[in-house]
C-alpha positions in Angstrom: 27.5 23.4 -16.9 24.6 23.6 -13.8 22.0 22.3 -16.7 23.8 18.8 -17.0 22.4 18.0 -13.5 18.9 17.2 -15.1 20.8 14.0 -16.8 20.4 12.8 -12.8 16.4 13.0 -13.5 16.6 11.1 -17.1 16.3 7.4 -15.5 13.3 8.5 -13.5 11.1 10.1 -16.4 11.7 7.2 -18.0 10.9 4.5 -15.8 7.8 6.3 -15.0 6.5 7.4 -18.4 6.8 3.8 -19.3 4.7 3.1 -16.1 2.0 5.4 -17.1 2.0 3.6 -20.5 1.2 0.5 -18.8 -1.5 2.1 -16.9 -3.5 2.6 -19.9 -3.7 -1.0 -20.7 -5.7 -1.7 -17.3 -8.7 -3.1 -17.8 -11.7 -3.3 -15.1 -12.3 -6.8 -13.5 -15.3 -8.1 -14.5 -16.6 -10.9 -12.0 -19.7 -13.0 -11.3 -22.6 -12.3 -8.4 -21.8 -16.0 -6.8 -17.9 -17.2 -7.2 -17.9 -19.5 -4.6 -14.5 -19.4 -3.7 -13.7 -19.3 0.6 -11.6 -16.9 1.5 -10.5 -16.4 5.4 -9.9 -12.8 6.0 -7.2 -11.8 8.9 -7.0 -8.9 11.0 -3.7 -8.3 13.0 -4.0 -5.7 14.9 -2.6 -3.8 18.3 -4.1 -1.3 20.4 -7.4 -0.9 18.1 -10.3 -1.2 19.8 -12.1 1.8 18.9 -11.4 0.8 15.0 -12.7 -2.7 14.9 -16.3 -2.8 15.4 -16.3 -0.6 12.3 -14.4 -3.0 9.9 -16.3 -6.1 11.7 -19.8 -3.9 10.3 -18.6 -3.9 6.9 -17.0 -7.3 7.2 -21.0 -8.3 8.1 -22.5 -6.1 5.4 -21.0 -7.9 1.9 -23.1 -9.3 -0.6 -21.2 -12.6 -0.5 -22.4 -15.6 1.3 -21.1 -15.6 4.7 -20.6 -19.7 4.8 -18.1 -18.6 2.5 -15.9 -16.6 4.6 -14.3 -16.6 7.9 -13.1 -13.4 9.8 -10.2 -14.3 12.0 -8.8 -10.8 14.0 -5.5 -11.7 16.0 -4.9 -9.2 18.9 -1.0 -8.8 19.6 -0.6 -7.8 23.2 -3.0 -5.2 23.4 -2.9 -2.4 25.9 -6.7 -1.9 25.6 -9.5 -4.6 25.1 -8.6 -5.4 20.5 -9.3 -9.2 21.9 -12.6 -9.5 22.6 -14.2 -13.2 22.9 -16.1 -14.5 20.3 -18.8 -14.5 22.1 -19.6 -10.9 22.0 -19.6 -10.5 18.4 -23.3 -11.9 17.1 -22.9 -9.9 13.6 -20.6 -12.5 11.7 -21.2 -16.6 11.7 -17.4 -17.2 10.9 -15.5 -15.2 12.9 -12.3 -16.3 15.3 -10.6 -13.8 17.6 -7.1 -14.9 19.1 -4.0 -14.0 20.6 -0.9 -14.1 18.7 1.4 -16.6 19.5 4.3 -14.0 18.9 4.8 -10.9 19.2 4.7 -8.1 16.0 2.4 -8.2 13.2 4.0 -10.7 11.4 3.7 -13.3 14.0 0.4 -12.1 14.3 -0.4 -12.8 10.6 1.3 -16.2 10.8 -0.6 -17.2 13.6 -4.4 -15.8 11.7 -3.1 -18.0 8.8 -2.5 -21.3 11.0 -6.1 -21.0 11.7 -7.6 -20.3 8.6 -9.4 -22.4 6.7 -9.4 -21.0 3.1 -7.2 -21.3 0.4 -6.8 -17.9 -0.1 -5.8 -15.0 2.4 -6.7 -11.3 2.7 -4.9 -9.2 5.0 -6.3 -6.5 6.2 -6.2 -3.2 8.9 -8.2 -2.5 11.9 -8.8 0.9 10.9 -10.2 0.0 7.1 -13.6 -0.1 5.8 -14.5 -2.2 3.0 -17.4 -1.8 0.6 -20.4 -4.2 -0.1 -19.3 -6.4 -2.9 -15.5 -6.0 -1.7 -15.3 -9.9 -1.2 -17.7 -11.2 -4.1 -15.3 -8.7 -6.5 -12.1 -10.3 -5.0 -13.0 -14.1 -4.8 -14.4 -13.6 -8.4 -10.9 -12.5 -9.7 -9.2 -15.6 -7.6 -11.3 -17.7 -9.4 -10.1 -16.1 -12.7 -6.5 -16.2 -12.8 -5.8 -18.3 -9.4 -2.9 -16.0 -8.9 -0.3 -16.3 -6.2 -0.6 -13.2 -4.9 -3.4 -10.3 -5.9 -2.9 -6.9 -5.0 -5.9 -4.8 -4.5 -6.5 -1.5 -4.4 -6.6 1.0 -1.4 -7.4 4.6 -0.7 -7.2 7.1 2.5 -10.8 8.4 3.2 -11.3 11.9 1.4 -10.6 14.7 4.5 -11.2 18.7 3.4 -7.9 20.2 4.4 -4.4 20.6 2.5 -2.2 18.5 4.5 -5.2 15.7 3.8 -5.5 16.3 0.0 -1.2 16.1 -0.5 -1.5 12.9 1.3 -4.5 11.4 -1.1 -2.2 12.7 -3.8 0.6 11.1 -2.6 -1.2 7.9 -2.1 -3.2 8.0 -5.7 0.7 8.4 -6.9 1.5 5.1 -5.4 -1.3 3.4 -6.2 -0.5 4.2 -9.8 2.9 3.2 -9.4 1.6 -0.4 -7.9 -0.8 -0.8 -10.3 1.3 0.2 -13.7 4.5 -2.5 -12.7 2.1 -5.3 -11.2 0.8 -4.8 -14.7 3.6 -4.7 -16.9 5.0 -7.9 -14.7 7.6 -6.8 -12.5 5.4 -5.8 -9.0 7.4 -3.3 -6.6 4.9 -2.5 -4.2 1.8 -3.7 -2.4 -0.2 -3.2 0.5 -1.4 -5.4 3.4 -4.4 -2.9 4.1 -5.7 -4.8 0.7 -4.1 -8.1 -0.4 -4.4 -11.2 -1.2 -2.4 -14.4 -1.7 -2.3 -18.0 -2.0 -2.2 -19.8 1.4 0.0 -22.6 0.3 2.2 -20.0 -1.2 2.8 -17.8 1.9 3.9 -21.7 3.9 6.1 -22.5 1.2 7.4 -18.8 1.4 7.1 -18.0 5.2 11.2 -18.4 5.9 11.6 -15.1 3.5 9.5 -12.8 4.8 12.8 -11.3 7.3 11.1 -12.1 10.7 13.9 -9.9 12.2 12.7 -6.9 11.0 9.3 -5.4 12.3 7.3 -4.1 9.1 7.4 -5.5 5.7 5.0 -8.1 5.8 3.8 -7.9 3.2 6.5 -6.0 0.3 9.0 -9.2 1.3 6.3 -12.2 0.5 5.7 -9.8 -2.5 9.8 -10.1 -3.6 9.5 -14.0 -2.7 6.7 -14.7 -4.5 7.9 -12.8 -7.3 9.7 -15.2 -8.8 6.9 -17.4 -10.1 5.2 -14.8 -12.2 1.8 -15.4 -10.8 1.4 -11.9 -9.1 -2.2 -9.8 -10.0 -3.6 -6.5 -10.0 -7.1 -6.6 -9.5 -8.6 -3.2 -11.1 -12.4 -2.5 -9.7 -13.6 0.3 -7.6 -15.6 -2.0 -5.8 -12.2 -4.0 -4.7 -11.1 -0.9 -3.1 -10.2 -0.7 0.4 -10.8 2.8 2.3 -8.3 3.5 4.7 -7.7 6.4 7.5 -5.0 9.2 7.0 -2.4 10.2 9.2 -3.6 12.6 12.0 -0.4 14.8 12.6 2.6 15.5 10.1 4.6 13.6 12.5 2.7 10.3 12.4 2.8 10.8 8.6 6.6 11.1 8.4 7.1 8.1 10.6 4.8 6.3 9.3 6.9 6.4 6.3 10.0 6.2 8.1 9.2 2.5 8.8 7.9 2.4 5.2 11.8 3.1 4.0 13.5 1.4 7.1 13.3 -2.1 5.5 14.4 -1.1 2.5 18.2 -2.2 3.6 16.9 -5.8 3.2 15.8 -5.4 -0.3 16.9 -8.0 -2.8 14.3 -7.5 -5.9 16.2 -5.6 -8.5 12.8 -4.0 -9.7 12.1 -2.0 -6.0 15.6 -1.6 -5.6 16.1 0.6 -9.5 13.1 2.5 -8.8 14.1 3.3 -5.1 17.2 4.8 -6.4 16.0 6.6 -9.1 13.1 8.4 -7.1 15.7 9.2 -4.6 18.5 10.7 -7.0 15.3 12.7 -9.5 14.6 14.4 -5.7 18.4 14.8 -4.6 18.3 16.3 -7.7 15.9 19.1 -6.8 17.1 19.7 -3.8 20.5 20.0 -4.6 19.9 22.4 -7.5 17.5 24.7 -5.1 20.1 24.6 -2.3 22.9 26.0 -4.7 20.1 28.4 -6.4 20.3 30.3 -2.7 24.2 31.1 -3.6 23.7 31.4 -7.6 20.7 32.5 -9.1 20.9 30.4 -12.3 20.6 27.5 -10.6 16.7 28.4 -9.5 16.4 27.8 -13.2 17.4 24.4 -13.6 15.9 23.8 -10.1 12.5 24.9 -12.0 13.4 22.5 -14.7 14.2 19.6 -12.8 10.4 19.9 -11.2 9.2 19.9 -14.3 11.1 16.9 -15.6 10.0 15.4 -12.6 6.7 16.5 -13.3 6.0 14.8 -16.6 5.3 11.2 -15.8 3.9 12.2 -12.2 1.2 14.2 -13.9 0.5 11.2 -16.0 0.2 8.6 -13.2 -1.6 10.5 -11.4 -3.7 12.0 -13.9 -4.5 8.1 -14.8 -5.3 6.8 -11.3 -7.2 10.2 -10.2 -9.4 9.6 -13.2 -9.9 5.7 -12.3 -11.3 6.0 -9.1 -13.1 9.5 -9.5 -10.6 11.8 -8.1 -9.9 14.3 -10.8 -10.9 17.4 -8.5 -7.3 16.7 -6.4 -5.1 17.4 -10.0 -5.8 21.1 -9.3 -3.6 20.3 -5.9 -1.0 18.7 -8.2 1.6 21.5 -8.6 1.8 22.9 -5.0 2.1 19.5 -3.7 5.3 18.5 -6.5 6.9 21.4 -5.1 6.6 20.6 -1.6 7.6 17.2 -2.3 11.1 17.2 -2.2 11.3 18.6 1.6 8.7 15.7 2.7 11.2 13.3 1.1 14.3 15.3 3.0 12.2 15.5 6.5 10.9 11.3 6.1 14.9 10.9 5.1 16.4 12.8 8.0 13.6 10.8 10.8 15.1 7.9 9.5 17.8 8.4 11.5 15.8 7.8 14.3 13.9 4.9 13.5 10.9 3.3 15.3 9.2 0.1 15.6 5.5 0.4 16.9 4.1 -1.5 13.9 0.5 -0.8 15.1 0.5 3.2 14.6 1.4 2.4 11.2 -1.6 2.9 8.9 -0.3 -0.5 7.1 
């Protein structure tokens, strides 16, 4: 009777295998050397001084015409010196620095857009680091499809280490995840470290984006935007955005604490079915390995149930690892499913205990 739990993990192995399938069907963004298309590129950011000059480097470094872009950073009520006049920054020709008119990052990326210039948006972090062509690969893709919104890829920066490889794996896992449903035309996830979208379409949008809750900037324009079909993926290495890692299990777990603390205000069916599915495939596991410690034959369909699980994880990731060049981390793939399900219980238990400081998030 114990083995008819696994039916709990059916919904998920499908929903992900067909993922997968999708993946498979990606093909690489092929773009011209001079698109022309200005973009304005905003930067909200808190407390991040020591990140910027960094991102503002690689901002100066593209190969794309800098009368072409503008660089607008928005400091929101900074404890140390993020807003820094204009003045002192001789690297970029387009570049605005202001304060946010608000509070919270999404005041502060209301405000970056109100002063843009550009048609299109890209929202980025204070803390990521772009590559050369990043910009001519993204306004080449714009001018392909004019989409809505395009979601671009991002990646935490490679660290030696176990807790930094289960986090690259867990990331890789999302990214696949992102990239499979924006592709098979029902988007569930996104990332403002890397994304871009219509300026008209974020105005005519703006009311939906929950302005009550902290995070979620960008996941809620994603659900409102949604609707007209004109979402993209934009598959290129050179797209990529490199991002930092959490420092400390505990920044890592909060971090996506406030990843899962909006998910209350939810309304697309699409995030909402795969939410509940992930969360029942690892109930699942942890429920059969809990019971396992009082009858021994449930350790066995606790080691089935990570192996169902398994399946289409090993596929997504297998997929995405091999697209951007990180096949060494599937050797890593097996220890980090079966610590898994307790990084699921200890992000579910902070939750409890929710926080708000939307600038120690990495997104």
């Amino acid at each position: 009777m114990e083995w008819i739990l696994l039916i709990f993990i059916i919904p998920y192995v499908f929903i992900l295998t067909n993922i997968s399938l999708k993946l498979k069907k990606i093909q690489p963004c092929n773009h011209s050397d001079n698109p022309g298309e200005f973009i304005s590129v905003i930067v909200p950011c808190r407390n991040a001084a020591e990140h910027l000059p960094g991102l503002i480097k690689c901002i100066g470094n593209q190969n794309y015409d800098s009368d072409l872009f503008e660089l607008i950073i928005i400091d929101d009520n900074s404890d140390d010196p993020s807003y820094i006049p204009d003045s002192e920054h001789n690297s970029l020709k387009n570049l605005k620095v202001l304060k946010n008119e608000g509070r919270g990052k999404k005041k502060a990326i209301m405000t970056g857009v109100s002063a843009s210039v550009g048609s299109y948006i890209i929202t980025t972090d204070a803390d990521c680091l772009p590559g050369e062509k990043w910009l001519s690969t993204i306004a080449a893709s714009i001018q392909d499809s004019r989409p809505d919104m395009l979601i671009c890829p991002v990646m935490l920066e490679s660290k030696p280490g176990f807790f930094n490889i289960f986090q690259e794996l867990e990331f890789l896992g999302l990214q696949g995840i992102t990239a499979g449903t924006a592709v098979a035309g029902y988007p569930v996830m996104c990332n403002g470290a890397n994304l871009v979208f219509k300026k008209k379409a974020y105005l005519a949008n703006v009311n939906n984006l929950h302005p009550e809750i902290p995070s979620g900037d960008d996941i809620f324009l994603l659900h409102s935007l949604k609707k007209n079909n004109n979402i993209k993926w934009l598959e290129s290495e050179e797209a990529v955005m490199i991002t930092a890692s959490s420092v400390t299990l505990e920044d890592y777990i909060n971090q996506r604490n406030r990843w899962i603390s909006k998910a209350g205000a939810y309304s697309d069916r699409d995030t909402i079915i795969l939410g509940l599915v992930t969360f029942i495939a690892v109930l699942t596991q942890l429920v059969t390995l809990l019971a396992g410690m009082f009858r021994p034959e449930f350790l066995l369909v606790f080691a089935a149930a990570v192996l169902l699980k398994s399946f289409p994880d090993y596929l997504i990731l297998g997929n995405t690892c091999k697209r951007y060049g990180k096949t060494q981390l599937m050797k890593w793939f097996l220890p980090c499913q079966l610590i898994y399900p307790f990084y699921v219980a200890a992000v579910v238990v902070r939750s409890v205990f929710p926080g708000s400081d939307w600038n120690k998030a990495t997104h």
